[in-house]
C-alpha positions as CSV (number, residue, x, y, z in Angstrom):
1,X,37.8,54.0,46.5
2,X,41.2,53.1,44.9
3,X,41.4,51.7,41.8
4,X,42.6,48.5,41.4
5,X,46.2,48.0,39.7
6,X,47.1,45.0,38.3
7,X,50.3,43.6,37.1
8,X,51.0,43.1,33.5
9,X,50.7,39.7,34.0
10,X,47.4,39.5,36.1
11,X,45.9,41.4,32.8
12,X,47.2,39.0,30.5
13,X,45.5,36.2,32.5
14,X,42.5,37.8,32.7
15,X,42.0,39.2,29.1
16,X,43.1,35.2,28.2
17,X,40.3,34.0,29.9
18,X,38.0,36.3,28.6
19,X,39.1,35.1,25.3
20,X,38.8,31.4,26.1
21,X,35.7,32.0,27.7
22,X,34.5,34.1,24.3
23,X,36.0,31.3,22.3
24,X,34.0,28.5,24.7
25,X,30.1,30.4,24.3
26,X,31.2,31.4,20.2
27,X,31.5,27.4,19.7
28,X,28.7,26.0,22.5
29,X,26.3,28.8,20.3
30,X,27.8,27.3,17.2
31,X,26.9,24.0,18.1
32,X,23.7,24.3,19.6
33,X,22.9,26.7,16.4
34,X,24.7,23.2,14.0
35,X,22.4,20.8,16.5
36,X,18.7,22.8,16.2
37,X,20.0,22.9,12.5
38,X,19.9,19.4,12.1
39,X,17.1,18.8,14.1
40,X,15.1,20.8,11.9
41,X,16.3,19.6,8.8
42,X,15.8,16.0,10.0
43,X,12.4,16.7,11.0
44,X,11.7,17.9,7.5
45,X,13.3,15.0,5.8
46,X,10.9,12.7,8.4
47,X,7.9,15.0,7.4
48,X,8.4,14.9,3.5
49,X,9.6,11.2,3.7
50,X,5.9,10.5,5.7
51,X,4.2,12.3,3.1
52,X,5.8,10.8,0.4
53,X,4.4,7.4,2.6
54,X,1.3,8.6,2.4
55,X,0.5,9.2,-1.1
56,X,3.4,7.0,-3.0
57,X,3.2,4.1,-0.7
58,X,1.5,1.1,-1.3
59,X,-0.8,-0.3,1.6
60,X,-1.6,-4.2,2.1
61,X,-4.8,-1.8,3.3
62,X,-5.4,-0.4,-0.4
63,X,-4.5,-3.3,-1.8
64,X,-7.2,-5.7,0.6
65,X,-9.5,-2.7,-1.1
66,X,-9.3,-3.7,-4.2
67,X,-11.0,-7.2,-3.6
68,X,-13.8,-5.4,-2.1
69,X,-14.1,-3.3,-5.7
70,X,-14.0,-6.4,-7.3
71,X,-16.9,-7.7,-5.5
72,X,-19.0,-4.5,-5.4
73,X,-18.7,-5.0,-9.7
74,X,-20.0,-8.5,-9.4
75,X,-23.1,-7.2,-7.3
76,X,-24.1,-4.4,-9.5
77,X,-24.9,-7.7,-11.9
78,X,-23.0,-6.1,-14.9
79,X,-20.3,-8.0,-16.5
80,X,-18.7,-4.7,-18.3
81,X,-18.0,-3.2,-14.7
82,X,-16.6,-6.5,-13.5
83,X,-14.3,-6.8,-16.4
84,X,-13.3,-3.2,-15.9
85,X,-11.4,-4.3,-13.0
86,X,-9.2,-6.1,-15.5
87,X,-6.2,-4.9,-17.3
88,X,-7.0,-5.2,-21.2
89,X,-4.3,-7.8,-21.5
90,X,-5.4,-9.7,-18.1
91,X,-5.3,-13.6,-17.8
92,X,-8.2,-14.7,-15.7
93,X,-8.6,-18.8,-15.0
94,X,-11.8,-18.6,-13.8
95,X,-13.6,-20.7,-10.7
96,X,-16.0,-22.3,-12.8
97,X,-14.9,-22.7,-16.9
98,X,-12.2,-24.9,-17.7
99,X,-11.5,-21.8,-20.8
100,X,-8.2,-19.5,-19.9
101,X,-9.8,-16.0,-20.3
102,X,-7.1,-13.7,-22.2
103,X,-9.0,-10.5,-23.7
104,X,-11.8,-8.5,-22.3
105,X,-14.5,-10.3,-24.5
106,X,-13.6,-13.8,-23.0
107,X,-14.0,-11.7,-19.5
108,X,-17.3,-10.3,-20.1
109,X,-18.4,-13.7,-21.6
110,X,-17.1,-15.4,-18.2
111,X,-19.1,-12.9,-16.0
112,X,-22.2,-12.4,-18.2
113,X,-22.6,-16.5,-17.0
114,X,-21.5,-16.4,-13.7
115,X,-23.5,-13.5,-12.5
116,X,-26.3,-15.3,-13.2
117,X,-25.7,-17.0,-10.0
118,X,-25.5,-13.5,-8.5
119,X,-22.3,-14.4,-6.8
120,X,-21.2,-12.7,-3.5
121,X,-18.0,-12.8,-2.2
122,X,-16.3,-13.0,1.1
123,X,-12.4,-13.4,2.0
124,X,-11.7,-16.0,4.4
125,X,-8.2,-15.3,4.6
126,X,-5.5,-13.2,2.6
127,X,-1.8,-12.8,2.3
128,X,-1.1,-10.1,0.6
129,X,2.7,-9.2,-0.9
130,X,3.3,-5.5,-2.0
131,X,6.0,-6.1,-4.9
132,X,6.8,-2.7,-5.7
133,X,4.8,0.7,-5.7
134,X,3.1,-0.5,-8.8
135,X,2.3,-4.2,-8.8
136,X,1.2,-6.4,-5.8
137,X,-0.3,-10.0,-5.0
138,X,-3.5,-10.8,-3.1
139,X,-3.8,-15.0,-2.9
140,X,-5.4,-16.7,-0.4
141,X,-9.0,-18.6,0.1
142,X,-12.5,-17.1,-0.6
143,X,-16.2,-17.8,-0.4
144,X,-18.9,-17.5,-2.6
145,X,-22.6,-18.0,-2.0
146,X,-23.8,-18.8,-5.5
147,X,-27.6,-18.9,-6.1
148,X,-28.8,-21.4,-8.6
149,X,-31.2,-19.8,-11.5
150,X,-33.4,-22.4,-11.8
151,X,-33.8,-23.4,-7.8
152,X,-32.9,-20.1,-6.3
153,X,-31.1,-22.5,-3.8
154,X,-28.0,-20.5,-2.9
155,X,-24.7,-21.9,-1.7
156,X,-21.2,-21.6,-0.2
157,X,-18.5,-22.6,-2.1
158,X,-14.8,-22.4,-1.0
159,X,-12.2,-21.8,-3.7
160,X,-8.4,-20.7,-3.4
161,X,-7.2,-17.2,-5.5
162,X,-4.6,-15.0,-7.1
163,X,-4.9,-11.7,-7.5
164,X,-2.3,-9.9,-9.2
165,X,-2.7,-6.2,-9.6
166,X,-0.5,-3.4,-11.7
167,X,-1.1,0.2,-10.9
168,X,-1.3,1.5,-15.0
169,X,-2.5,5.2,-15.1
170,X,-2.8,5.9,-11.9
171,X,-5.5,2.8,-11.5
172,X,-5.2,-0.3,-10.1
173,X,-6.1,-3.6,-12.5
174,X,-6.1,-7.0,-12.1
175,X,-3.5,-8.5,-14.7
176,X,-3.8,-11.8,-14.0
177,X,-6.7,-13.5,-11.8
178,X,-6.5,-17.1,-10.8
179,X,-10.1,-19.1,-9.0
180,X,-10.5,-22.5,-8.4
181,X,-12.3,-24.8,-6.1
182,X,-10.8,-25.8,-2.7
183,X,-9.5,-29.2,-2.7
184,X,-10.9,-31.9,-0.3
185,X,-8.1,-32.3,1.9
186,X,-5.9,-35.1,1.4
């Protein structure tokens, strides 16, 4: 077999394409390399930023929970764990005194009364607003079944509420707790 001779020119040609085609798989590799780059950067950005969901973000969830607290305090029948739901400087206007509530002795005095009805609470419905990762709102209309001590006659009674909460060390209070009976409507 002869070898092939080529012109001058037919080398230059060829050794060009070889160069553009080097050039063309050096910058496809680059970007593929850039693209799978990116993707995996993004995917750790999503990953971290769904973490950071997890454990920094406030949930209407968590803060529904907190209700539930509330009303597992008022069943245990102790007025010092239901006013441990309550910031120290909390405001509660309470269902059934006409006396604003502004320290925790004024709380405890409220509950030490009103769980002699042995109160239990259910939400009848709840709109809840997440303010920031710290503070949120619960309001919305609730129902107790109160017990009379001297009868033992228990009984539903509707009432509208506010529940404002503050996330202070790392635990969620109440700071300011508004109760009151539903209005006939009118």
């Amino acid at each position: 077999m002869q070898p092939t001779i080529r012109t001058e020119p037919e080398v230059k040609a060829k050794t060009k394409t070889k160069v553009k085609t080097r050039t063309r798989i050096a910058i496809g590799t680059a970007a593929v390399v850039a693209a799978v780059g990116t993707f995996t950067a993004g995917v750790g950005v999503a990953q971290a930023g769904d973490e950071q969901s997890r454990r920094g973000k406030v949930t209407e969830r968590e803060i529904a929970g907190l209700f539930d607290q509330w009303n597992a305090a008022l069943q245990s029948g102790d007025p010092e764990k239901v006013a441990d739901r309550y910031a120290s400087d909390a405001v509660l206007l309470p269902t059934a005194s006409p006396k604003i509530r502004t320290d925790r002795a004024e709380i405890v005095d409220y509950f030490e009364h009103f769980l002699q009805k042995k109160p239990r609470g259910e939400k009848v419905r709840s709109v809840i607003n997440i303010l920031d990762g710290n503070s949120a709102v619960d309001a919305g209309l609730y129902r107790f079944y109160l017990t009379d001590p001297k009868t033992g006659v228990t009984k539903p009674v509707d009432a509208r509420y506010t529940y404002e909460y503050e996330k202070r060390g790392g635990k969620w209070l109440i700071v300011n707790h508004h109760s009151s009976v539903l209005p006939a409507e009118g």
